[in-house]
C-alpha positions in Angstrom: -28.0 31.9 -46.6 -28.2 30.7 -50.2 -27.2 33.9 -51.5 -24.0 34.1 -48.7 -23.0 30.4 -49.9 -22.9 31.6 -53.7 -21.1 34.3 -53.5 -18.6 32.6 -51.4 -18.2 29.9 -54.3 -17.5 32.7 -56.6 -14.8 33.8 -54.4 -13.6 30.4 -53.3 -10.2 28.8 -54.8 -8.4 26.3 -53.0 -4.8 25.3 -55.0 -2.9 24.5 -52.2 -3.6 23.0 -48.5 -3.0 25.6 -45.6 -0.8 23.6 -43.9 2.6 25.3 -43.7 6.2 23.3 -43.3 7.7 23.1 -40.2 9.7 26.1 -38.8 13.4 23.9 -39.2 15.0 26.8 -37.3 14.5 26.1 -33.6 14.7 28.2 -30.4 16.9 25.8 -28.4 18.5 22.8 -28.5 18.9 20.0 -26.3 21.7 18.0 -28.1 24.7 18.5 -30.3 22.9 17.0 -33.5 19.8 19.6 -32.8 22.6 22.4 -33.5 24.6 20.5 -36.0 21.4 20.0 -37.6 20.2 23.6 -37.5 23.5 25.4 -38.5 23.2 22.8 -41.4 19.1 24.5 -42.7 20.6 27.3 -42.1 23.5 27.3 -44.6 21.2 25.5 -46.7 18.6 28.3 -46.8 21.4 31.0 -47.6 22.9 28.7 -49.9 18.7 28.8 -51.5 18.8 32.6 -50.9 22.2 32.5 -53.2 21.0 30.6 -56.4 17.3 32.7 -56.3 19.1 35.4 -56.6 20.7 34.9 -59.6 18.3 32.8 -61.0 15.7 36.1 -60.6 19.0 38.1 -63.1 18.5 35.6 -66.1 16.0 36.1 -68.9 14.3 34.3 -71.4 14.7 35.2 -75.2 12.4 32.7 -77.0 9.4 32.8 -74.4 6.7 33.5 -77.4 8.1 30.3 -79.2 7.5 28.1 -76.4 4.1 29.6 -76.4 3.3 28.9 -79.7 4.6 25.8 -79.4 1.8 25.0 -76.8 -0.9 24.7 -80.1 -3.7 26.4 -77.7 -6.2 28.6 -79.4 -9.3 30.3 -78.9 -10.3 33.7 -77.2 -7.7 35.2 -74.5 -9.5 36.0 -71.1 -8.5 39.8 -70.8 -7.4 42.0 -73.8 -3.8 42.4 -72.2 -3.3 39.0 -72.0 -0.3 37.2 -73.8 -1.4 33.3 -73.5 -4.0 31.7 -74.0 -6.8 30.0 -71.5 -5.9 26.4 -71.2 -9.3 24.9 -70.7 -11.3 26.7 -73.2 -12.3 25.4 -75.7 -13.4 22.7 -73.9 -12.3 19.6 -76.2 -15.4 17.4 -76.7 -16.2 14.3 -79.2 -19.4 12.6 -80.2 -18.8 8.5 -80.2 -20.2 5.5 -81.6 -17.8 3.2 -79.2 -16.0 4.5 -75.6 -13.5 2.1 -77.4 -12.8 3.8 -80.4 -12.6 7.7 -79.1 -9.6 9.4 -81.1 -8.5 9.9 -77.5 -8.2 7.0 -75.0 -9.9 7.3 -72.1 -7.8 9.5 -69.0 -7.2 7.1 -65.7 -9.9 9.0 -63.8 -13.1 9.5 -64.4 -13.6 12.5 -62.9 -11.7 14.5 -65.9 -14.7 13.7 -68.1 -18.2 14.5 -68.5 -19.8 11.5 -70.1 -23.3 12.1 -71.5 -24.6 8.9 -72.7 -28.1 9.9 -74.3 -26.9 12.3 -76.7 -23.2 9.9 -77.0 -21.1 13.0 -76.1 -17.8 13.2 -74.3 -16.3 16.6 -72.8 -13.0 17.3 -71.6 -12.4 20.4 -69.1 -9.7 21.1 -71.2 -8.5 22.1 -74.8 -7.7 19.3 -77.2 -3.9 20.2 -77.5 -4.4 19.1 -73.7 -6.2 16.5 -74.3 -4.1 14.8 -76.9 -0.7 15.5 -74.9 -2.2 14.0 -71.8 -2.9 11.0 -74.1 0.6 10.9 -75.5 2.1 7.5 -74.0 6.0 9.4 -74.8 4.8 12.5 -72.7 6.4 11.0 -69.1 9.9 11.2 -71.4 10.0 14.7 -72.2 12.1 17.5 -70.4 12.4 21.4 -70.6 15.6 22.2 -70.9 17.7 25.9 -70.6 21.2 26.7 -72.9 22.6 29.9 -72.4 23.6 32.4 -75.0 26.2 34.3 -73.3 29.2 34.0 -71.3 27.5 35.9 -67.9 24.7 33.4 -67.9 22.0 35.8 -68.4 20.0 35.2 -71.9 18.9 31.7 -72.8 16.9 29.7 -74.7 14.3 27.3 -73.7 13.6 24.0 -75.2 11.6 20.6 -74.6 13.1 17.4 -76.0 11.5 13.8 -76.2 14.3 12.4 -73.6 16.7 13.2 -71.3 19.8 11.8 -73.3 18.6 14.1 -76.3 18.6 17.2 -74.2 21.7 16.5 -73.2 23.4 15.7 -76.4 22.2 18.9 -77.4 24.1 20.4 -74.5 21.1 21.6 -72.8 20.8 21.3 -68.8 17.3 19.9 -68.0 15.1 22.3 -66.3 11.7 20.3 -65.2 10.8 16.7 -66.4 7.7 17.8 -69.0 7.4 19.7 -72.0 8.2 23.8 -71.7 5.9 25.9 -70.7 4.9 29.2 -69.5 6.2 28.5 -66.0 9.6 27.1 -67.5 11.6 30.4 -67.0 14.7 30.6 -64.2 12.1 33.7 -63.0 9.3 31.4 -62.3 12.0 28.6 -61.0 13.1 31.1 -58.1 9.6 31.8 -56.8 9.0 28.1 -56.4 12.4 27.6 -54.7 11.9 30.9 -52.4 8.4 30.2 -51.5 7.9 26.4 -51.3 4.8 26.7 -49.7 2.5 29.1 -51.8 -0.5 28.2 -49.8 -1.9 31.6 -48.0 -0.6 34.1 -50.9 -2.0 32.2 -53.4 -5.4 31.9 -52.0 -5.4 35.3 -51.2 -4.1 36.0 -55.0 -7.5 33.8 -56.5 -10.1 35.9 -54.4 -9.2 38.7 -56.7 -12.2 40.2 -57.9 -11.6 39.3 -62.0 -8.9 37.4 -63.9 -7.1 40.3 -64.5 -6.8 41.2 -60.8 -5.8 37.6 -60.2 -3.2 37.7 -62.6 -1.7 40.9 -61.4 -1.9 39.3 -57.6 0.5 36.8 -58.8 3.1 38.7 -60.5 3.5 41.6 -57.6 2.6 40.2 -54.8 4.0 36.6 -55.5 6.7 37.2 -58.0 6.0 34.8 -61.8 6.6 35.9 -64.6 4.1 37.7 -66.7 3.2 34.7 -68.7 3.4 32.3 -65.5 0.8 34.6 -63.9 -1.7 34.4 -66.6 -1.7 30.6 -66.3 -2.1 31.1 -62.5 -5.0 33.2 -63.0 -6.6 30.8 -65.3 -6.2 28.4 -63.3 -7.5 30.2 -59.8 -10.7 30.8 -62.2 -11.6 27.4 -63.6 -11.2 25.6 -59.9 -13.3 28.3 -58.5 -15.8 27.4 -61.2 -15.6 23.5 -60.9 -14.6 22.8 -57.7 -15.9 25.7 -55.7 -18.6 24.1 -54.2 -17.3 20.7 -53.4 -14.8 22.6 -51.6 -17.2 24.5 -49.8 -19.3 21.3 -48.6 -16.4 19.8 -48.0 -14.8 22.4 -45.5 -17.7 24.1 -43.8 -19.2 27.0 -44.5 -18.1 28.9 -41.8 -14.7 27.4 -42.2 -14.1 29.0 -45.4 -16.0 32.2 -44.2 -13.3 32.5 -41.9 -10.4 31.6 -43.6 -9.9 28.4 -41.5 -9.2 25.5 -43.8 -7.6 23.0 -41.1 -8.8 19.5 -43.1 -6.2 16.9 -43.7 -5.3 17.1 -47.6 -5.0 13.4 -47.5 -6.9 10.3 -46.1 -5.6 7.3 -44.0 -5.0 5.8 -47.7 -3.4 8.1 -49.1 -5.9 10.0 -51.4 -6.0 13.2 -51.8 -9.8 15.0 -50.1 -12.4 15.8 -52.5 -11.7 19.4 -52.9 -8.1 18.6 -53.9 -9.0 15.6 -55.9 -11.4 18.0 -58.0 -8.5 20.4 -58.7 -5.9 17.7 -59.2 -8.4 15.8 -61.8 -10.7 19.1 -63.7 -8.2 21.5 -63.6 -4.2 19.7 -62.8 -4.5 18.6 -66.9 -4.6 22.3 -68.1 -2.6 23.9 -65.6 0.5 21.7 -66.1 0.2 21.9 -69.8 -0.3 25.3 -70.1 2.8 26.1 -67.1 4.9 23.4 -67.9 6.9 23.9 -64.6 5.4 22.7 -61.7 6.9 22.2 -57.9 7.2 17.9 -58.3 8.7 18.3 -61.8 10.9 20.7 -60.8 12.3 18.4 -57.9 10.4 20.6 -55.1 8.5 19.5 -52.4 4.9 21.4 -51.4 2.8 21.2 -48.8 1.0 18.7 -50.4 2.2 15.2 -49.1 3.6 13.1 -52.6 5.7 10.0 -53.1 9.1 10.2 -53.5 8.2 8.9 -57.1 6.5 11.5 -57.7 9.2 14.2 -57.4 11.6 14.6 -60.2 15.3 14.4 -59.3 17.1 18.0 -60.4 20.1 19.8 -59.2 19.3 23.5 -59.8 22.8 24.5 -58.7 24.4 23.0 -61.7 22.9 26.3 -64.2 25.9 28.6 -62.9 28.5 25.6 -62.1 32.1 26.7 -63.6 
């Protein structure tokens, strides 16, 4: 049994709840709203369909800057990799005083490992993620795209302290953040096409190694190359950290059979253990190192959030006249 329940940790990575959305196109209707109501999803879907597709036509020309930009370093997980691992280096700092760390503190304590005898603090990420999720400006930064052509297909990328500069600059705000590797129009239209990434995405992080997991998510999902690779680290570090607190938290058997059926919040509004470790050891690096995520982006998830908490974006505006 041990042996069973470690190699399902391995294995294990839980990003996203298995609850799916609600099928909005319905079978019958019993009143004239139910069909005013459906004909209205409908044309809404199609008019989705419409802006994915051209969004999946544009392309990037300054990708690499905005990666260099990011200030991550150390050892890329897989020679054909183009980005660098988010959490690794892990970031760490031997104090005198919790009070005078060159970092403050992060809200939760669960992002930190503490180790009081030797007066050592780790982060589960690098330090350029530590000192940007320490920046008190960071909640007034955007990504925003200008194109460089007439047909709206090349463009640059660009993150700017506020929202007023951006637009100065004549740039349309893309996600509220800084840029990253998830920023393109490509990675945009997956998000918008698939709003609820719970089952290929799992299925993606059971790949076998990194590399497999990063290939899952490009074919079978759609990102971008470099979006991918930032999937695929994260898949790996949450499987490492939070594999078994998911595990105890589901069932054995649960997760054996692929049948992951717990509410991703409680009565209070927190988010279960197993998502709480992800949100807290491995959220910091992810939306770093991808930049665009569903709630900046102004897209809902199967994950239950504030209104607050999504960002307010009209995506139609990119090919507006």
């Amino acid at each position: 049994m041990k042996a069973l329940k470690g190699i399902l940790i391995i294995i294990f990575i839980f990003y996203a709840v298995p609850l799916g959305r609600p099928n909005v196109f319905r079978k019958s209707y019993h009143t004239i709203s139910d069909f005013v109501l459906s004909i209205s999803h409908i044309t809404q879907r199609a008019r989705i369909s419409n802006l994915v597709k051209k969004l999946k036509k544009t392309n990037p020309i300054n990708i690499i800057k905005i990666h260099e930009e990011l200030k991550l370093n150390g050892e890329k997980d897989h020679e054909y990799f183009s980005t660098h691992n988010p959490y690794y280096p892990q970031y760490e700092e031997h104090y005198e005083s919790l009070e005078n760390l060159k970092y403050p503190l992060p809200q939760s304590p669960h992002g930190i490992i503490i180790r009081g005898r030797s007066k050592k603090i780790k982060y589960y990420s690098q330090e350029s993620v530590v000192a940007w999720e320490s920046n008190p400006g960071k909640n007034n930064f955007v990504c925003a795209i200008q194109f460089t052509d007439n047909k709206k297909f090349n463009y640059k990328l660009k993150s700017f302290p506020t929202r007023k500069a951006a637009e100065n600059a004549k740039y349309m705000i893309t996600h509220h953040g800084k840029c990253g590797m998830c920023s393109t129009l490509e990675d945009l239209a997956v998000y918008l096409a698939k709003p609820n990434l719970t089952a290929p995405a799992r299925k993606c992080s059971k790949g076998i190694n990194i590399s497999s997991i990063a290939n899952c998510y490009k074919q079978n999902i759609g990102f971008s190359t470099y979006c991918s690779e930032q999937w695929a680290y994260n898949s790996i570090h949450t499987r490492q950290r939070c594999g078994e607190i998911c595990l105890e938290h589901y069932g054995f058997f649960n997760i054996l059979l692929d049948r992951i059926q717990k509410p991703n919040i409680d009565k209070d509004g927190y988010l279960n253990i197993c998502l709480a470790c992800d949100e807290f050891k491995s959220g910091p690096g992810f939306k770093y190192g991808a930049g665009r995520t569903r709630r900046n982006s102004g897209i809902y998830s199967a994950i239950e959030r504030d209104d607050f908490e999504i960002y307010k974006i009209d995506h139609y505006r990119y090919f507006s006249p």
